[in-house]
C-alpha positions, 0 to 999 in steps of 0.5 A, a space after each residue: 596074283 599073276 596077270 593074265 597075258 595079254 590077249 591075242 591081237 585081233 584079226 583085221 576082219 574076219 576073213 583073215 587069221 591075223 593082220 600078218 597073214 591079210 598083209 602077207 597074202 594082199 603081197 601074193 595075190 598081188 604078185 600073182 597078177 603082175 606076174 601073168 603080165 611077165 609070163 605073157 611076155 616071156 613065153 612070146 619069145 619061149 624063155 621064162 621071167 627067171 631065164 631073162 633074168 639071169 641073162 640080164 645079169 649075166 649081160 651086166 658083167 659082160 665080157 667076164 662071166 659069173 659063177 653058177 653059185 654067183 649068179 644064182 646069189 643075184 636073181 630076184 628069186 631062187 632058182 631051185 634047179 640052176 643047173 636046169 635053167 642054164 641047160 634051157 638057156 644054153 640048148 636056145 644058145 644064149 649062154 655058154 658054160 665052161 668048167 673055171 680052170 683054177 677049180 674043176 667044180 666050178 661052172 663059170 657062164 657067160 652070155 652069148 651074142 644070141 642072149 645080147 641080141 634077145 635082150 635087146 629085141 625085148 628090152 622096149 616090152 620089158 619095160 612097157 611091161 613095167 609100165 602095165 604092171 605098175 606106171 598107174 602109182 605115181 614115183 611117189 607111192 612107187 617109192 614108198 613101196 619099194 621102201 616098205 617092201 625092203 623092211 619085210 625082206 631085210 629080216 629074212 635075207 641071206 645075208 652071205 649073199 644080200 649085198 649081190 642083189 642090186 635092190 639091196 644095195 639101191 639106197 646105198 648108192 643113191 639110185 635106180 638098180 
């Protein structure tokens, strides 16, 4: 006699399909609510989450710049239209882009004076905006999430690209990105 399979996991409640799906959802809404404290911010000062992030990176390898490839291998998320964000931040004049003379198809940016300055205006509200969206958990618990939250990631990182996003490498090197 063959044994029966094992019977299907039950849901946390009856609200959600499985305890994945309670989780994966709990991480969503909750990223929809800090992410309206970011887009407040940001549009005060007509750039995007996405736009100050690639400028912050791309302050980081200040005075040398990244390739368009590069440098969307090192935002927080995918930037569907890179070529788009980068015409936005260079219309503003806080990036200028220029074709690498060793390959023709190679677009390297670079960060203007005007992005350094930008950042620098807003570098006190980013992180009293950290400090709304998550300074009620104290460092402990804010650890603890970090380190969760990179197990639910590790599985589904490119890895090709993984070790480019300093959060990646946060543990490895025994700090703060």
């Amino acid at each position: 006699m063959v044994p029966a399979p094992p019977a299907p996991p039950r849901p946390a409640s009856g609200v959600f399909d499985s305890l994945e799906q309670e989780a994966y959802l709990q991480l969503w809404r909750t990223y929809d609510r800090l992410r309206e404290i970011d887009d407040r911010l940001f549009q005060g000062h007509g750039i995007t989450a996405q736009q100050y992030n690639a400028l912050r990176i791309l302050r980081s390898v200040r005075p040398g710049s990244l390739s368009t490839s590069a440098l969307g291998a090192r935002l927080v998320s995918r930037a569907p239209d890179m070529t788009r964000l980068l015409d936005r931040l260079e219309e503003q004049g806080f990036v200028t882009r220029q074709r690498s003379a060793d390959n023709r198809r190679v677009v390297d940016v670079t960060i203007t004076r005007a992005g350094l300055a930008l950042i620098g205006r807003l570098a006190a509200d980013v992180r009293r905006c950290g400090r709304d969206q998550l300074g009620h958990l104290p460092p402990k618990t804010l650890h603890a999430l970090i380190m969760m939250l990179e197990q639910a990631r590790a599985p589904h990182e490119d890895q090709s690209t993984a070790d480019l996003w300093p959060g990646n490498r946060q543990r490895s090197r025994g700090g703060d990105a």
